[in-house]
N, C-alpha and C positions, 0 to 999 in steps of 0.2 A: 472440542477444538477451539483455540482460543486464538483468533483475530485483530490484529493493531491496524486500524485507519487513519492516517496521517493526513488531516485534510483540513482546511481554513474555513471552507465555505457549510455555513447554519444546515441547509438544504441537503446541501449531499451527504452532508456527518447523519444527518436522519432518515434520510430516503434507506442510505446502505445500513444502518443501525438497524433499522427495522427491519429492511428483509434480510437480514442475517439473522439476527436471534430470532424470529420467525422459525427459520431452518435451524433453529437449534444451537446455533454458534454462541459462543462469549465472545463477545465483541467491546474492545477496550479503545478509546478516542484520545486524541493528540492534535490539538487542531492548531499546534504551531509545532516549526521544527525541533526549536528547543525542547517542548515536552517529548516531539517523537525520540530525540537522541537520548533525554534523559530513561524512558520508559523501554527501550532495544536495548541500553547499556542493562539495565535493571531487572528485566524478567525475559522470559522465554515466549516464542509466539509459533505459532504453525504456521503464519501466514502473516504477510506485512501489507497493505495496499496502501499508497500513498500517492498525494498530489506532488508535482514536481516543485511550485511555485508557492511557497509559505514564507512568512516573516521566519524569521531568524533564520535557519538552516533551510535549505531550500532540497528536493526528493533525488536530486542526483547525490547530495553529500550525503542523505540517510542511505539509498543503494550503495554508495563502498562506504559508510561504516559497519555497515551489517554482512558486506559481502567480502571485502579486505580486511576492516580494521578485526574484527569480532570475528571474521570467516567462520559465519554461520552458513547452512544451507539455505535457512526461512525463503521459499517463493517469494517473490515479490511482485504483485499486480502493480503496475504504474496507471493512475488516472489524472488526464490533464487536458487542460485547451491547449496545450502548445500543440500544435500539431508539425513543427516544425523539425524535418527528418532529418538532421544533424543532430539537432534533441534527442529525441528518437532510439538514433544510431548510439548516440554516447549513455543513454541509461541501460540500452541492451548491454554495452563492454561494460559497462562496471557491472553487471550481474541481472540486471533485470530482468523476469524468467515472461512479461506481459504486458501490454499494453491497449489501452480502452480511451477513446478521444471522446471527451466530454462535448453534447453532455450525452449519457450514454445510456442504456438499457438494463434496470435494477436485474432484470431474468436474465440477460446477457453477463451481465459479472458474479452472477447466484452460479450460474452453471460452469464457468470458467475458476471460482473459488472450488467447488465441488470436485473439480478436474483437477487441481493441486494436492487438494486435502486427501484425494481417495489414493493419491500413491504414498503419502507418511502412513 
């Protein structure tokens, strides 16, 4: 199963790096939006988790490119400090299947990944 992390910050790109391919995953990193939109347009993922707030493209515009522009199904875990439920509200309508308010629990987004991937 093969994993895109769309996330700015050093720490969290390796906290979740590691315990994914741990569990076995291919786990592929974008830690700006530009590379995330460049690497969605370009390969296939089971699974997308991303940060909302990155330089260039920011995790609302990757959730509807992947879910309008491209209309994939890819899950999408959303990880962020915004915690603000207008935010929130608006990456749920454009397709967001989850959400995890940083900073969060590596076991907690291992077993919520798990829960996506066992239904493809």
């Amino acid at each position: 199963m093969k994993i895109l992390v769309c996330e700015d910050d050093y720490m969290v790109i390796k906290a979740i790096e590691h315990k994914l391919t741990r569990e076995g995953y291919e786990v592929d990193v974008a830690n700006d939006g530009r590379m995330a939109n460049e690497k969605l347009r370009s390969k296939e993922y089971d699974l997308v988790i991303t940060d909302l707030l990155m330089p260039f493209t920011g995790g609302l515009e990757l959730i509807n490119l992947l879910k309008n522009d491209l209309q994939k199904s890819t899950p999408i875990i959303v990880l962020s400090k915004v915690g603000n439920e207008e935010t929130i509200i608006e990456a749920f309508k454009l397709g967001a299947d989850d959400y995890l308010t940083k900073p969060f629990s590596p076991n907690e987004l291992s077993i919520r990944v798990k829960r996506f991937l066992i239904k493809r």
